[in-house]
Each structure stands twice: as C-alpha cells, then as structure tokens.
N, C-alpha and C positions, 0 to 999 in steps of 0.2 A: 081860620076856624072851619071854614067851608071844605078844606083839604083834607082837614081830619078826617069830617062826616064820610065825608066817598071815600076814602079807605078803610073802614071800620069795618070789620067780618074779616078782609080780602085775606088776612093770612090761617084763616079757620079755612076756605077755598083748597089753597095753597097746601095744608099739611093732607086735605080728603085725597085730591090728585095726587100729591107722592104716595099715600097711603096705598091708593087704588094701582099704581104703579107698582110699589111695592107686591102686594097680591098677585096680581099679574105674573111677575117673576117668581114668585115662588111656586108659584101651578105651574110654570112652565119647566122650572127646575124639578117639581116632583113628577111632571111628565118623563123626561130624560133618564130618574134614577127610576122609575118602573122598566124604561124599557132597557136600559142597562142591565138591571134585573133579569129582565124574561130572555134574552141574547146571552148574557152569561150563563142562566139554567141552561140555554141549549148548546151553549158549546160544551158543558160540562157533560152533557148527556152523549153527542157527539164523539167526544172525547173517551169515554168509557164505551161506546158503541166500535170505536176504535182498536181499544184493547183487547175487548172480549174477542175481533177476529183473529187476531194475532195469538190471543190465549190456545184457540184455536189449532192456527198454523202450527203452532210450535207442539200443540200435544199429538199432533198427524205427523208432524218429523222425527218425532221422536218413536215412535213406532211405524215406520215411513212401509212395510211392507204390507201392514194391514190396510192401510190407507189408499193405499195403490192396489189393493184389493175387492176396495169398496166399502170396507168397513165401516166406513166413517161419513158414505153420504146418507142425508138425512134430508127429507122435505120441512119446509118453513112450518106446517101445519102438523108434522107428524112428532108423537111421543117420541122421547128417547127409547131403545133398546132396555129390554131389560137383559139381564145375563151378569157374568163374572167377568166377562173377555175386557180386556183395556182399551178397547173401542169402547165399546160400550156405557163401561163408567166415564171414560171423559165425556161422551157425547150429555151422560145424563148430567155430569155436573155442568158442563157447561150451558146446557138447555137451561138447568137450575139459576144460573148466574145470569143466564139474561134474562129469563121472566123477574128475578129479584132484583136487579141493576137496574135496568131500564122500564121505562114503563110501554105496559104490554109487549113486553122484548119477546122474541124467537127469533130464528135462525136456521140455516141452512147450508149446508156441504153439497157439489154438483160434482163430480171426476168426471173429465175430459183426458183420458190417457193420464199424462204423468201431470195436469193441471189442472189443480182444483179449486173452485170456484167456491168463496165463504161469503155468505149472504148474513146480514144483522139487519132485523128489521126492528121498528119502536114507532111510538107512536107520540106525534109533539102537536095535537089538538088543544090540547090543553094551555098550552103557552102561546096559541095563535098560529101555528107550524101545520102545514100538510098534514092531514090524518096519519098516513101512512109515510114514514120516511125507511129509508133504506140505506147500507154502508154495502159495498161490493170488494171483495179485498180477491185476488186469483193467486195465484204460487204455483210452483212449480217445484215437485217431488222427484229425486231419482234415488236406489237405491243404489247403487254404483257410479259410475259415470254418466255426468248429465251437462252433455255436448247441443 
C-alpha cells in the first residue's frame, strides 16, 4: 500500500514534462518555417533583381547602336528620359518595373566602350537584409564583329 502512496500524482508530472517538451518543439519548428519564409522572400526578390538586369541587356542588344552611343546610361538616382526614342521608352519602362518589382528598386546603365555595366539596386531592410542591396550584371555589345 505504501508503493501506491509514492506514486500517486507521478504520471500527472510525467504528461506536464512531455507537454512542456512538446512546446519546446513546436516554437522551434515555428522558428525554422519564419526564417524559411524571409530566405525564400529574398531569393524571390533576388531572383526578379536578376531578370529585370537581363530584361535590360537584351533591350540594349536589340538596339545595340544607340546603346553604344550612350543612349541608355542612366544614374541609379536619375528619372528616366522622357522622349519618343526607343531608348528612352525602354529605360522608362524598365525604371517602371523595378520601382514596381522590387522594393525601393532603381537601377543603372555605366558604358565602358563596348561594356556596359547594369546596376539593380532594392532594398531588403525589411526582411533583416542590408538596407541597401545591389545585383551588378556587365555585357559586352558589338555592332559588327566583337573579337
């Protein structure tokens, strides 16, 4: 009878500890899927910071002698061009698409001779990231032969 007595409660103990064990693990599980969360926003963001330089490249090849004229550099801070010219509107739509894609997005075009240097900037404060992040993409335009 005396065995009894001393284990009375003990498995009321017994379920609080797994219980508390239990919790435990699931905070630590909802830790993981938050930052799976905010690592996935930013590669998605990354990812489109990506494209929009190549969106870029490819509308400067496509009219590859204005480009190589200068048409198309533009500072990180400065408006797009206004005008009719096909510089112009792609510089504006694509200034467009990064202020609307990415957050706080601009962008920049530098020509170095026949290489041009496409700069995507955003901003990943928000998800715990450097204020300021940056993508740097360079290419290399010829109009003829490009030895």
């Amino acid at each position: 009878m005396s065995l009894i007595r001393q284990t009375k409660g003990f498995s009321l103990i017994e379920v609080l500890v797994s219980m508390l064990v239990l919790g435990i693990g699931i905070l630590g599980m909802v830790g993981l899927q938050l930052n799976a969360m905010k690592l996935n926003q930013t590669a998605g963001v990354r990812s489109q910071a990506t494209f929009l330089a190549y969106d870029i490249a490819d509308r400067m090849r496509a009219n590859t002698p204005a480009a190589l004229a200068g048409s198309y550099d533009i500072a990180l801070t400065a408006n797009a061009p206004l005008g009719t010219a096909i510089a112009a509107r792609d510089l504006r739509a694509w200034k467009a698409a990064l202020a609307s894609q990415l957050p706080a997005g601009t962008g920049s075009v530098a020509r170095n001779g026949q290489v041009l240097n496409v700069v995507v900037q955003w901003d990943e404060s928000k998800v715990g990231g450097a204020p300021a992040q940056q993508f740097t993409f360079a290419t290399r335009l010829c109009e003829k032969n490009c030895l």
